[in-house]
N, C-alpha and C positions, 0 to 999 in steps of 0.2 A: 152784727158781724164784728170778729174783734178786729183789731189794728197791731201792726207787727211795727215795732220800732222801727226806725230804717238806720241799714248796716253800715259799719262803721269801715270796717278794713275788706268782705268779701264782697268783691265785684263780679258776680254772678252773669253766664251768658249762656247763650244757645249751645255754645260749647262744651258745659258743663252740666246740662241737663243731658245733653248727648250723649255724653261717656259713661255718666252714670246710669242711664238706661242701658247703656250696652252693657252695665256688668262689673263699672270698672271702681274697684275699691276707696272706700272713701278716704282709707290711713293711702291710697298713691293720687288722690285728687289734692288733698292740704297742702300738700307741698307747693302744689302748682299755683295757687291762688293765692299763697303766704296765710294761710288761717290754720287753724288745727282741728283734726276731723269732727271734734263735737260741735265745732262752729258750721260744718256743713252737713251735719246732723239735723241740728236743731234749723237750719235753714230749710232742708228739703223733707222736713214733715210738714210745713207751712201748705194749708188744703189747696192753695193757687197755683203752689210749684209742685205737689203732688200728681194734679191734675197733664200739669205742664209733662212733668215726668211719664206718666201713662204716656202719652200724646208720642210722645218722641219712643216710646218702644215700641208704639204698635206703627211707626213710622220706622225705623230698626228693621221689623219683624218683616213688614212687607218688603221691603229693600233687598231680605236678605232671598225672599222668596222668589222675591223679581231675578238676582243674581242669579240663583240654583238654576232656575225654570231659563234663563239664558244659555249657564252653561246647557244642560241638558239638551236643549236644542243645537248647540254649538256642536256637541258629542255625537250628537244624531250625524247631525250635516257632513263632519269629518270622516264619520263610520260609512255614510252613506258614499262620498265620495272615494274612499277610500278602496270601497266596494266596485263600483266603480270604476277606478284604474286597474284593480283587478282583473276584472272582467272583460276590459277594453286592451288594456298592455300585453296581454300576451299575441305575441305573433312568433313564424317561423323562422328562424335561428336563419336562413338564407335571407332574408331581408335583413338581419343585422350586421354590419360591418364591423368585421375585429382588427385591431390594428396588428400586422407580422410583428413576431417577433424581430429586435433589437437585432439590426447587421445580416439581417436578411431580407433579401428583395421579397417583395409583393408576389403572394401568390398569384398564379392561375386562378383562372376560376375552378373551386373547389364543388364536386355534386352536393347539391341540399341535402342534409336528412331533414325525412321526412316527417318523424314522428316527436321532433322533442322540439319543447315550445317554451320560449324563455320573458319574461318581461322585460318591456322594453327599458324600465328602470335600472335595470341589474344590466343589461349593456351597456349602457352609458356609463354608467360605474365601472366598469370593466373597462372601459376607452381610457379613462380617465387615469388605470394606474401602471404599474412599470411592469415589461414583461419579462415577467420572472420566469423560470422553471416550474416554480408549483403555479403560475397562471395558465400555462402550457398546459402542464398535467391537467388542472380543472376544468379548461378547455374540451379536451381529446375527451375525460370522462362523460362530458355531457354532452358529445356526439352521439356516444354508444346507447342509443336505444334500447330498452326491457319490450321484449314481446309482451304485449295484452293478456291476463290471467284469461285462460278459455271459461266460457258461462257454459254451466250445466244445470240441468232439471230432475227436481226429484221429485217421481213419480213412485203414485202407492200400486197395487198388485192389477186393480182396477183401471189401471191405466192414468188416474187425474192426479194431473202435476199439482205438485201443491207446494213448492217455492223453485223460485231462481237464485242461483249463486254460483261465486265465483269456484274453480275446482277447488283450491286450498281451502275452502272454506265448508266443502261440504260432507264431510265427517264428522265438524262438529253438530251442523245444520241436524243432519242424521240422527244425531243422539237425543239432541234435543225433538224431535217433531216423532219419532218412533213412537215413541210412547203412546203417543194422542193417534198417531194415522196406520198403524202397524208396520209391517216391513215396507222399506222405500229401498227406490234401483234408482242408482244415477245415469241419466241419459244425456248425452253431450246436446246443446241447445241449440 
């Protein structure tokens, strides 16, 4: 086994086997340890700290895979939750309290609509800022409810329905599915 002199000016550490497994250039290590990059050259071909250096990237490697494999699950967790308040936040627009407009008494109780369903995040938000005119306006538009597109059926000459869809939607449906089923009649569902 040969014998390596022992160093004069580089005081090598766990720190430095570190960085250099991570990647990081030997002309920006020299500076930091007062030597010049052939002096940590010829240090880290030495078979002990070679050894040493594998040791610390495949210690790197996993760390970084441990991080990934964290976030990832991090991302799930927040996509899941996210999903979630989705799901759970929405309720009817009567159950949320909007603050009157600025120098105007408190309504009456106002009738519910029915049909439009707001989260309850975006209310709170809404509590929270000045009531302008265009909050008014944004208000009133999301009173006004869109009737429900009516579902219809299209059926082939023989009677079997062979998709559901929305009205607007089934003239394309039609063009597409003729072909394969021959003529089709829309039938309201």
């Amino acid at each position: 086994m040969k014998r390596y002199r022992r160093l004069r000016r580089l005081q090598p550490d766990a720190e430095l086997l570190r960085r250099r497994a991570a990647g990081e250039p030997l002309r920006e290590l020299a500076p930091a340890y007062g030597v010049a990059h052939t002096t940590l050259s010829r240090y880290l071909r030495r078979p002990d700290v070679v050894k040493q250096l594998e040791q610390a990237a495949r210690l790197i490697r996993a760390e970084r895979r441990a991080a990934e494999t964290r976030q990832r699950a991090e991302q799930k967790a927040e996509q899941k939750a996210e999903r979630d308040a989705r799901r759970h936040a929405t309720r009817p627009l009567s159950e949320v309290s909007l603050p009157a407009p600025r120098g105007q008494p408190e309504p009456a109780e106002l009738p519910a609509p029915t049909a439009v369903r707001r989260p309850a995040s975006d209310a709170i938000v809404r509590l929270g800022r000045a009531g302008s005119h265009a909050d008014r306006r944004d208000e009133r538009d999301a009173r006004v409810t869109a009737k429900p597109e009516q579902r219809v059926r299209l059926v082939t000459e023989s009677g079997e329905t062979i998709a559901s869809t929305s009205e607007s939607n089934a003239e394309p449906m039609i063009a597409a599915l003729e072909p394969h089923h021959g003529p089709l009649t829309v039938d309201p569902a």
